[in-house]
N, C-alpha and C positions, 0 to 999 in steps of 0.2 A: 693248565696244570691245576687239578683242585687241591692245593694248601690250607690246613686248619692247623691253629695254635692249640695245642692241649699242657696242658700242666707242665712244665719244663723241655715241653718237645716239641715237634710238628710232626703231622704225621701227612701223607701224600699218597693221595687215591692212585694205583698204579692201573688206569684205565690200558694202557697199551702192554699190561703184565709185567711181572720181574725179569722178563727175557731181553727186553729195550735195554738198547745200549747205554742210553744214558742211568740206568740203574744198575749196572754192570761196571758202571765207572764210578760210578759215588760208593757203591762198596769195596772196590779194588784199592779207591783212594783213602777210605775209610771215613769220609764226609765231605759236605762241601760249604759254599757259601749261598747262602739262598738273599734275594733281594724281597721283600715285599712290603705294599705301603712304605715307600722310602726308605726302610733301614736293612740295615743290610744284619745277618748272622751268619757266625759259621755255627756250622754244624757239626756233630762229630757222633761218630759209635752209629750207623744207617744198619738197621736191621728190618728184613722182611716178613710181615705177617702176615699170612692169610687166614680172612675173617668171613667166614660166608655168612653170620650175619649183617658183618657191618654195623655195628652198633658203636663204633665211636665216629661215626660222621651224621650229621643232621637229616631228620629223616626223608627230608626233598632229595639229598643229595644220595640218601641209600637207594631210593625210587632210584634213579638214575641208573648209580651203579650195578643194582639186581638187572636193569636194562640189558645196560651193554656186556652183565655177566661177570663184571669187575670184582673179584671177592682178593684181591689180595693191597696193602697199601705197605708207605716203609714208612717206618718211623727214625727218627734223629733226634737230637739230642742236644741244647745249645750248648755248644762249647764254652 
């Protein structure tokens, strides 16, 4: 899962799209708890963007996602 911190949020490259069930449940649930580098956060308010620039993830990692075709990520919000 590619996770990046951005200003009050994270946001998450949705390489396998907003159609994955697991992002079908973090919006149903309306956030969740994410663990990384040992601490844990909830999350809250997961909304879907699609960016076909990709201009908020680092530009190795846009290379990638223009790749695999990936143009959509969710973003959250620490509770």
């Amino acid at each position: 899962m590619n996770v990046f911190r951005a200003s009050n949020c994270f946001i998450i490259a949705l390489t396998y799209s907003s159609q994955s069930e697991w992002v079908k449940n973090v919006l149903a649930a309306g956030g969740c708890e994410l663990r990384t580098r040992g601490k844990n956060y909830q999350l809250s308010a997961p909304k879907v963007v699609r960016d076909p620039t990709r201009q908020r993830f680092p530009i190795p990692v846009r290379v990638v996602l223009r790749i695999v075709g990936a143009d959509e990520y969710m973003e959250l919000s620490k509770a």
